[in-house]
C-alpha positions as CSV (number, residue, x, y, z in Angstrom):
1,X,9.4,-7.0,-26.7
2,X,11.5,-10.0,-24.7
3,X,9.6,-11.0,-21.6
4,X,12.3,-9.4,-19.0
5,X,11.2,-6.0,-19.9
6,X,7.4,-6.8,-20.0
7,X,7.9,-8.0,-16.5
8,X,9.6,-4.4,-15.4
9,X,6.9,-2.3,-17.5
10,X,4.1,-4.6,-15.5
11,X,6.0,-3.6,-12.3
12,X,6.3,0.3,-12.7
13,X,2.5,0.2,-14.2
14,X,1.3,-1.5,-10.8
15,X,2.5,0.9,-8.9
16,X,1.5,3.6,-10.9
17,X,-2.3,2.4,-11.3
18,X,-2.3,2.0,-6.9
19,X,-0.7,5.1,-6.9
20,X,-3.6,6.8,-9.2
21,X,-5.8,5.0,-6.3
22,X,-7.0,1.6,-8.2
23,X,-7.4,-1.4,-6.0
24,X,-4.5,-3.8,-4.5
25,X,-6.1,-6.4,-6.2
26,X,-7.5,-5.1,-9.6
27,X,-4.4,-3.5,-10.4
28,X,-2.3,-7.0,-9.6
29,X,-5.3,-8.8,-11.2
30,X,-5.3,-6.6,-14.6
31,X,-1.6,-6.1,-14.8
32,X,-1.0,-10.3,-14.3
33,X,-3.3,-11.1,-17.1
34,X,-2.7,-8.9,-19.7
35,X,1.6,-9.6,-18.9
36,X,0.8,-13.5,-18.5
37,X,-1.0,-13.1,-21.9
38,X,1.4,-10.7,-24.1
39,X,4.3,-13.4,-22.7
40,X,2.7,-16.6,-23.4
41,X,-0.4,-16.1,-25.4
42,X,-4.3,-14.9,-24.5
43,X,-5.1,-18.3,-24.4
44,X,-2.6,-18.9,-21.3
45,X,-3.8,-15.5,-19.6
46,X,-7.3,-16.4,-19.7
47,X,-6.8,-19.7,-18.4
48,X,-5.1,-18.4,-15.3
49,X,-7.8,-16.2,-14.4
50,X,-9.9,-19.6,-14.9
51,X,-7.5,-22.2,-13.2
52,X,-6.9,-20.1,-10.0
53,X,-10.1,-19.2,-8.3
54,X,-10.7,-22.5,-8.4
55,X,-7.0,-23.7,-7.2
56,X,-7.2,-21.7,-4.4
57,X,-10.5,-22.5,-3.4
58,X,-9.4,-26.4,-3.3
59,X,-6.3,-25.8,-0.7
60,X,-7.7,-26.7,2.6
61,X,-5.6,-24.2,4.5
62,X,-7.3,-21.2,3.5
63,X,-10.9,-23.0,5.7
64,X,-8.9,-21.4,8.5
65,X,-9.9,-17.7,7.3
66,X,-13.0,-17.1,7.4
67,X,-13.5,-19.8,11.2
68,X,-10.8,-16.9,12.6
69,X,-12.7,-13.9,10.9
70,X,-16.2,-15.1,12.2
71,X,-14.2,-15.4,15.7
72,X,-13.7,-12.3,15.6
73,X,-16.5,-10.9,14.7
74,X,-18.6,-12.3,17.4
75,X,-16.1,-11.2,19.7
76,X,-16.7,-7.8,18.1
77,X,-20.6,-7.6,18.1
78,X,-20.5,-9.5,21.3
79,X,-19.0,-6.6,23.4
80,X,-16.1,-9.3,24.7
81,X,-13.7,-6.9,24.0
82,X,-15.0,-4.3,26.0
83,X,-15.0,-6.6,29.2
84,X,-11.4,-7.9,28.9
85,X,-10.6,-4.2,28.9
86,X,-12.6,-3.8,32.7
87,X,-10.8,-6.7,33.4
88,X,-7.1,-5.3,32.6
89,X,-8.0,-1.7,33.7
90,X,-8.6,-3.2,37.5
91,X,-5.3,-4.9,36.9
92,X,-2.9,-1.9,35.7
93,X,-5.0,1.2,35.8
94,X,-3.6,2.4,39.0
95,X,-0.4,2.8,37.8
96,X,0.8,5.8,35.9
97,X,0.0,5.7,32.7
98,X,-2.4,2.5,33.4
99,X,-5.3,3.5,31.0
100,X,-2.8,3.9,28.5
101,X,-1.4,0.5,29.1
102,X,-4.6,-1.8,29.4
103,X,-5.8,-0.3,26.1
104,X,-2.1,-2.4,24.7
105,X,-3.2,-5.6,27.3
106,X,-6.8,-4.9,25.6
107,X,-5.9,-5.1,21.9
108,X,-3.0,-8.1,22.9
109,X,-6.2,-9.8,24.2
110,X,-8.4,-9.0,21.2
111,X,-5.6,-10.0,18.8
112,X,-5.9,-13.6,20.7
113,X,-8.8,-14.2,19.4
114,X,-8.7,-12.5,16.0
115,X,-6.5,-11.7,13.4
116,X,-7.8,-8.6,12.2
117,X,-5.9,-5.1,12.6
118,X,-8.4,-2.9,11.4
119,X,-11.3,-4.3,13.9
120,X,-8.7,-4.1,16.9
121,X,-8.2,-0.3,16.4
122,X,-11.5,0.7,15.5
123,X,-12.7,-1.6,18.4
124,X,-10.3,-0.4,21.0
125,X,-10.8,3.4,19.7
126,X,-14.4,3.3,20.9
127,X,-13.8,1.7,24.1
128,X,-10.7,3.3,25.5
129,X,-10.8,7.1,24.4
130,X,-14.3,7.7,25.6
131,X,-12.8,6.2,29.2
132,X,-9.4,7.8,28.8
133,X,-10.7,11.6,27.9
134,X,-12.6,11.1,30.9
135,X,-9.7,11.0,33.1
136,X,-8.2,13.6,31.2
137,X,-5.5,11.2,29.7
138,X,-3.5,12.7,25.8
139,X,-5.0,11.7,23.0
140,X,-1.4,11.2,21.5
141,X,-0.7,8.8,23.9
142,X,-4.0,7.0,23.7
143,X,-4.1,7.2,19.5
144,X,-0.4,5.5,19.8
145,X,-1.5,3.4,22.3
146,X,-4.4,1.7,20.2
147,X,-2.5,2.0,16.9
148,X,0.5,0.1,18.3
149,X,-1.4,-2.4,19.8
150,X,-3.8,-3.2,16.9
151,X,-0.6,-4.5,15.1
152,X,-0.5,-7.1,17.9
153,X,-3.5,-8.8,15.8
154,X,-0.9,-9.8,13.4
155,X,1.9,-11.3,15.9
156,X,-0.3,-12.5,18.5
157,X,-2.1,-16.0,16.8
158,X,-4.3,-16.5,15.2
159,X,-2.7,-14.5,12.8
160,X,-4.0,-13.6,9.2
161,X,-0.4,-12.8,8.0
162,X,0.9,-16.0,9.6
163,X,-1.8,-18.2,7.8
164,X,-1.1,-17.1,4.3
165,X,2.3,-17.3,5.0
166,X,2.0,-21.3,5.9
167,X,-0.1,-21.7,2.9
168,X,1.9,-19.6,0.5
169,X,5.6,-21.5,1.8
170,X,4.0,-24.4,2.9
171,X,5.2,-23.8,6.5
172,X,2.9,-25.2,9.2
173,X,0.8,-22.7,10.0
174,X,0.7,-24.1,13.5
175,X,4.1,-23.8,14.1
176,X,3.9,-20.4,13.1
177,X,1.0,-19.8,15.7
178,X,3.2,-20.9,18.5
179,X,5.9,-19.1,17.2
180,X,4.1,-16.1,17.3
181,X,3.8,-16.4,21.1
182,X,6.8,-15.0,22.5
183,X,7.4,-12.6,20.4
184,X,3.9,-11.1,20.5
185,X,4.5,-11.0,24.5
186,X,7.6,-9.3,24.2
187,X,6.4,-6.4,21.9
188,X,3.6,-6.1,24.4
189,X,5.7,-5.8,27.1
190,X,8.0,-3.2,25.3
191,X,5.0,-1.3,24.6
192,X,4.6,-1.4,28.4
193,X,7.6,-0.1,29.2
194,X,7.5,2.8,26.4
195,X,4.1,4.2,28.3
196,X,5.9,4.1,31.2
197,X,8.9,6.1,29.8
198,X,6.4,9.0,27.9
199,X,4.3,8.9,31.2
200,X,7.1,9.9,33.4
201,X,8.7,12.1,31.5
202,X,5.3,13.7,30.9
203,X,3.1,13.2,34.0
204,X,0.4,15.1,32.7
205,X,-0.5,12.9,29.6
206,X,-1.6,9.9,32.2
207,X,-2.3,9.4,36.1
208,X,-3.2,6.7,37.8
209,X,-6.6,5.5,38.8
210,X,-7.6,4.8,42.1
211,X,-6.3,1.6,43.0
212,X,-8.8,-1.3,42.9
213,X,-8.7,-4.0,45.8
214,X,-7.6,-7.5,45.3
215,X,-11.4,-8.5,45.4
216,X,-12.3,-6.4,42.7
217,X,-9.3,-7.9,40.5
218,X,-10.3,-11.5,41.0
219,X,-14.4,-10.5,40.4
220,X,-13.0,-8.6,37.2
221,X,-11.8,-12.1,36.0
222,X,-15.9,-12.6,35.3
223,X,-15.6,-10.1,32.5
224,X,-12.9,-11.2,30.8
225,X,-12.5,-14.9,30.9
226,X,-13.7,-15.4,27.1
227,X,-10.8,-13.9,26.2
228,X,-8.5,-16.1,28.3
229,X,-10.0,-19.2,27.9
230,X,-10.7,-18.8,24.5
231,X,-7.2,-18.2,23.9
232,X,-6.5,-21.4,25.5
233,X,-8.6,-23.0,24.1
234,X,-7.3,-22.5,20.3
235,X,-3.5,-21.6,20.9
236,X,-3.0,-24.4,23.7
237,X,-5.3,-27.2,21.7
238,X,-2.9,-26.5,18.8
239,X,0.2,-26.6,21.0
240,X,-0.5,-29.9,22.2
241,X,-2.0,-31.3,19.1
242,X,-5.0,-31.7,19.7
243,X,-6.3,-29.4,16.9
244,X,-4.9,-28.7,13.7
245,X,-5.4,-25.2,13.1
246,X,-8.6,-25.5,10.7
247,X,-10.3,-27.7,13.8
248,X,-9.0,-25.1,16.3
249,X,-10.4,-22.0,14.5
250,X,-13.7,-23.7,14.3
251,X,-13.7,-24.9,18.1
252,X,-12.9,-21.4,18.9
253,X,-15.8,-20.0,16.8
254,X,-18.1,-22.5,17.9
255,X,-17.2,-21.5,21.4
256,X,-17.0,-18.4,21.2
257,X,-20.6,-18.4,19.6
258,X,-22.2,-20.7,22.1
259,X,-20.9,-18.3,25.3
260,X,-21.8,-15.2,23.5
261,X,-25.8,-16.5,22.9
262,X,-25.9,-18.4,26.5
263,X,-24.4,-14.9,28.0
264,X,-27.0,-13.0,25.6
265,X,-24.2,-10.8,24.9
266,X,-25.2,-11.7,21.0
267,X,-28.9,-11.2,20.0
268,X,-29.5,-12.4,16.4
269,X,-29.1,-8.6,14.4
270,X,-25.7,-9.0,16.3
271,X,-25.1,-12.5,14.9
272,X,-26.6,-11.3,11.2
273,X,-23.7,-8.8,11.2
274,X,-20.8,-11.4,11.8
275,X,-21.7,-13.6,9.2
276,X,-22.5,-10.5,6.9
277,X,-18.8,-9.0,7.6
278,X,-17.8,-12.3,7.6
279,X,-18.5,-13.0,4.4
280,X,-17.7,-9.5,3.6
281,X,-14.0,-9.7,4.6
282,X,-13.4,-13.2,3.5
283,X,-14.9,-12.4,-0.3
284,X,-11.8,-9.7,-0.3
285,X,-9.6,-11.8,0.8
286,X,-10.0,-14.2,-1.6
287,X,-10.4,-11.8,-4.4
288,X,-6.7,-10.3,-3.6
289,X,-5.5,-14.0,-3.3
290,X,-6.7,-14.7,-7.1
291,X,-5.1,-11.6,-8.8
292,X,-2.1,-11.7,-6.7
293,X,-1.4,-15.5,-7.6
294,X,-2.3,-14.4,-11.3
295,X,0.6,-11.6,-10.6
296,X,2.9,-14.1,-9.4
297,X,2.5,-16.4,-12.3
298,X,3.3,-13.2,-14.3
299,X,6.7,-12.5,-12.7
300,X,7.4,-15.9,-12.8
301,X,7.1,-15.7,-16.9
302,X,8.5,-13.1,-17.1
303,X,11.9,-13.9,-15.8
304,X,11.8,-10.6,-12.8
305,X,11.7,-13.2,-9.8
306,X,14.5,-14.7,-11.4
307,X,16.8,-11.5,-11.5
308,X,16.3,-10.9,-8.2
309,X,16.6,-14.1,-7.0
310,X,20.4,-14.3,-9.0
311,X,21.2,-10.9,-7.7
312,X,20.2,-11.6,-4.1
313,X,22.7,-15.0,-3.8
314,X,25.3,-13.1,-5.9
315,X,25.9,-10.8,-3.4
316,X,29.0,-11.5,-1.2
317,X,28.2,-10.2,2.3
318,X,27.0,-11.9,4.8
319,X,23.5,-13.6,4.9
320,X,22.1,-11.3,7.4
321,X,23.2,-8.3,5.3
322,X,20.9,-9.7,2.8
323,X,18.1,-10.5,5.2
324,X,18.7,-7.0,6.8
325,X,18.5,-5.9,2.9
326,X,15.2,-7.5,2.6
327,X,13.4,-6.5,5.4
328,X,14.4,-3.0,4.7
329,X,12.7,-3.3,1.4
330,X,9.6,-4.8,2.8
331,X,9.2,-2.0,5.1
332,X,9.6,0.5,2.5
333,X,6.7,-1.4,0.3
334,X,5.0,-1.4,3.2
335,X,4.0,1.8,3.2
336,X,2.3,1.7,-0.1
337,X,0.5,-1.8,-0.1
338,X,-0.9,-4.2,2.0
339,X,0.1,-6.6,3.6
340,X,-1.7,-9.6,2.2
341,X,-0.5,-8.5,-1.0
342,X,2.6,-8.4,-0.2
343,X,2.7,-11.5,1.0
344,X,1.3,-13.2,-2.0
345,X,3.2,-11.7,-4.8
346,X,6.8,-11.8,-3.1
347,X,7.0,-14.8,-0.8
348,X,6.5,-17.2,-4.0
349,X,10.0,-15.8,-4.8
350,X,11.8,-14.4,-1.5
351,X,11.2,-17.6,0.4
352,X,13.2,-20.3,-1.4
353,X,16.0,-17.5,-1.3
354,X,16.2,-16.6,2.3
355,X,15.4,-20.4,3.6
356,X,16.6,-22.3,0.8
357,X,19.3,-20.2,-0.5
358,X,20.7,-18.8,2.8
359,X,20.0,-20.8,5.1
360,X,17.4,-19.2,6.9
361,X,15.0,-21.0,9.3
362,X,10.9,-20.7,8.0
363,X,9.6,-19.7,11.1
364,X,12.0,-17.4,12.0
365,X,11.7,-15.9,8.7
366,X,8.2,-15.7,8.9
367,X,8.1,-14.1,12.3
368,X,10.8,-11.1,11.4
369,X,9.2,-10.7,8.2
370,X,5.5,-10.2,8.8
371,X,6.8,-7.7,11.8
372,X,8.7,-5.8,8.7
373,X,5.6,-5.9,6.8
374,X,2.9,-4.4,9.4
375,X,5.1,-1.7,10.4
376,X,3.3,0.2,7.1
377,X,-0.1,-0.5,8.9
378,X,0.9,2.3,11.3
379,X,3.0,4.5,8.8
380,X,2.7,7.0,6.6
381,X,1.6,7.2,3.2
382,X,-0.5,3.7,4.0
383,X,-1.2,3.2,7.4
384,X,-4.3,1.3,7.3
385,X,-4.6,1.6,11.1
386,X,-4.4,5.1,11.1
387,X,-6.9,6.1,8.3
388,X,-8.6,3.3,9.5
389,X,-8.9,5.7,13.6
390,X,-9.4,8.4,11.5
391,X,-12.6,7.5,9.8
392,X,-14.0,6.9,12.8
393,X,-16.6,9.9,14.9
394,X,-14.5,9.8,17.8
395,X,-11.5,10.4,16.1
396,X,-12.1,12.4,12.8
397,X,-11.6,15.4,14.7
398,X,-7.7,14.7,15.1
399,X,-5.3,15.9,12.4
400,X,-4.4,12.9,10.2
401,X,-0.5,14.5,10.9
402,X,-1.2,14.1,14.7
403,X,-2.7,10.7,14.4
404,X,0.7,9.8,12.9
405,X,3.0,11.1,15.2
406,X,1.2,9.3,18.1
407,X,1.9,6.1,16.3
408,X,6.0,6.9,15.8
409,X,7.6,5.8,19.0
410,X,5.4,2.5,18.6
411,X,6.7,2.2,15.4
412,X,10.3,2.6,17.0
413,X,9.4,-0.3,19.5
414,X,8.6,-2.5,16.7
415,X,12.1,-2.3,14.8
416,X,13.5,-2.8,18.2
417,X,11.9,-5.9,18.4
418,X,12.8,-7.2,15.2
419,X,16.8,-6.8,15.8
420,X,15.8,-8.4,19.5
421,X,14.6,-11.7,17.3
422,X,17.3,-11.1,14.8
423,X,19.6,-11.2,17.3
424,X,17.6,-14.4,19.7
425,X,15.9,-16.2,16.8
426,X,15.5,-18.8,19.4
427,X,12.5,-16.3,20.6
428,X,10.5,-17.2,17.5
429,X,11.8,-20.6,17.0
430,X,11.7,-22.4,20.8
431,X,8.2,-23.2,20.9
432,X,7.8,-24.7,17.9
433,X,10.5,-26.8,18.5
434,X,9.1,-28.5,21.4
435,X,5.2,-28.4,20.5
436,X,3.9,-31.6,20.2
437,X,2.8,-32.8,16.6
């Protein structure tokens, strides 16, 4: 059997072992090795499951994943979260539909300070629908509320998606940070302005509060000025190079971690936890980094990356009919596999054709694309997010159809936004372009 066709029977088999519910990473893992070894020997499969653990392990980029997973943990256990929401409820809440829109502030703010969707929604879930119920606001546009905003995690740095992306293309993952700026505030914004539009169209699914005095806004500021500052102190350190990202994910942890004890908001069982999940999240992490780069070797071998790349360039439209092409098709695998693994077995591939071969600029590649890729966080059959709301007691008594359908117009927002930056790359690529190195 010629390599070519082992590398489309190790495709279809991928899917089909996912499908039948096995791991992202076993099945990438198990498919890569057996293909790497009926292509070029058992001998060469074995030693890739060998070489890259420890590879991987020696590429100082990937120190930055668990400093920003731990800094978002203790903003988790700490109950941080909870007080930038107080903060942006005095702010917006008397305005119609204001609970609706400080949950999206909430999770923009959480997503400042980690880079973790599934945290943001659970997080957000339990502090804004308990609040929101109260004042007799629509689950549907609270549950699309949280879910939308969750996937702010992954625009708004630090970024997860971003980070393996600078480490996969060997893109500066600051750059990508700051790029990440705009773009995150202008999804937020839309977001904004879709409660708006549901709210008056349907005044019942959201009032406003009473309206709090300028003196209660400016006391607010005491709750939620981790957030801010921490934000600052990370994004803004990297901006100006002051930190590179590695050094700013560690002075944001150490900082974070220093208030959070001082402040007592952290008592030790708390801090037990973060470094538990911590360790947790980071371990399967690193686990889907291995057997995806074991994949990746496999479709190298076996001559599939090569296909597509051939096809791709031999295509005579314009480059952003191919770019439109493949974001299309990441959406669509986006709603059966993760993003990390997505990232990891087709960037090694896409990349050089979309930068090198079309002309593409990184960043804004890596902007448009990892908004392509979390739209499956929030749609059906994956949607992490949503299954995600859905396991949790204060949800698991909504319809997984109806905790779907809250999510769509979100969803809608979100493809808006990437023709916005398709059409203004400059959105993506300004800031970048003027941070100091």
């Amino acid at each position: 059997m010629d390599p070519l066709t082992i590398g489309y029977l190790g495709c279809i088999l991928a899917v089909i072992l996912m499908f039948l519910g096995m791991p992202v990473a076993y099945a990438f893992g198990l498919i890569g090795f057996v293909g790497t070894s009926l292509i070029n020997g058992w001998q060469s499969g074995f030693a890739s499951v060998g070489l890259y653990p420890f590879r991987i392990c020696s590429i100082s980029a990937y120190s930055v994943i668990p400093l920003f997973i731990f800094m978002g943990y203790v903003i988790l256990f700490s109950g941080v979260g909870s007080e930038f929401f107080v903060l942006a409820r005095k702010w917006i809440g008397h305005v119609r539909g204001g609970l609706a829109m400080t949950t999206v502030l909430s999770s923009a703010g959480f997503g400042a300070v980690s880079g973790d969707v599934v945290s943001a929604a659970v997080t957000m879930a339990a502090i804004s629908l308990p609040e929101t119920r109260k004042h007799k606001y629509a689950d549907r546009l609270i549950i699309g509320s949280i879910a939308g905003g969750a996937n702010l995690s992954f625009i708004i740095p630090p970024s997860l998606g971003f980070i393996l992306f600078g480490a996969i293309t060997s893109t500066s993952i600051g750059q990508l940070f700051i790029a990440g700026i705009i773009p995150g505030i202008m999804i937020t914004l839309l977001f904004l302005a879709l409660i708006s539009f549901l709210c008056k169209r349907h005044p019942e699914w959201g009032a406003g509060l009473e309206r709090a005095s300028w003196k209660e806004r400016l006391i607010a500021f005491k709750s939620g000025w981790v957030v801010i500052t921490t934000f600052i102190l990370v994004i803004g350190g990297i901006y100006f190079g002051v930190f590179t990202p590695t050094e700013a994910a560690a002075a944001g942890s150490a900082f974070v971690l220093i208030i959070s004890l001082l402040r007592k908001n952290l008592d030790w069982e708390g801090l037990k936890k973060a470094l538990v999940e911590t360790g947790l999240t980071t371990g399967m992490i690193m686990l889907i980094l291995f057997c995806c780069m074991i994949f990746s070797l496999f479709l190298a071998l076996s001559g599939v990356a090569g296909v597509l790349e051939s096809f791709l360039l031999s295509l005579k439209v314009s480059r952003y009919i191919i770019l439109a092409i493949t974001l299309i098709v990441y959406v669509f695998i986006g709603l059966f596999m993760d993003v990390l693994a997505m990232i990891l077995v087709t960037l090694p591939f896409i990349f050089p054709i979309i930068v090198n071969g079309l002309g593409f600029d990184p960043i804004f590649f890596g902007v448009v694309v990892i908004l392509a890729m979390i739209m499956g966080h929030i749609s059906p059959p994956f949607g992490i997010v949503i299954y995600s709301l859905k396991a949790t007691p204060i949800c698991n008594d909504i319809p997984l159809f109806q905790l779907f359908r809250a999510a769509l117009p979100f969803l809608g927002v979100m493809t808006l936004s990437i023709f916005i930056i398709i059409l203004f790359p400059e959105l993506a690529t300004y800031l970048p372009a003027i941070m100091m190195k």
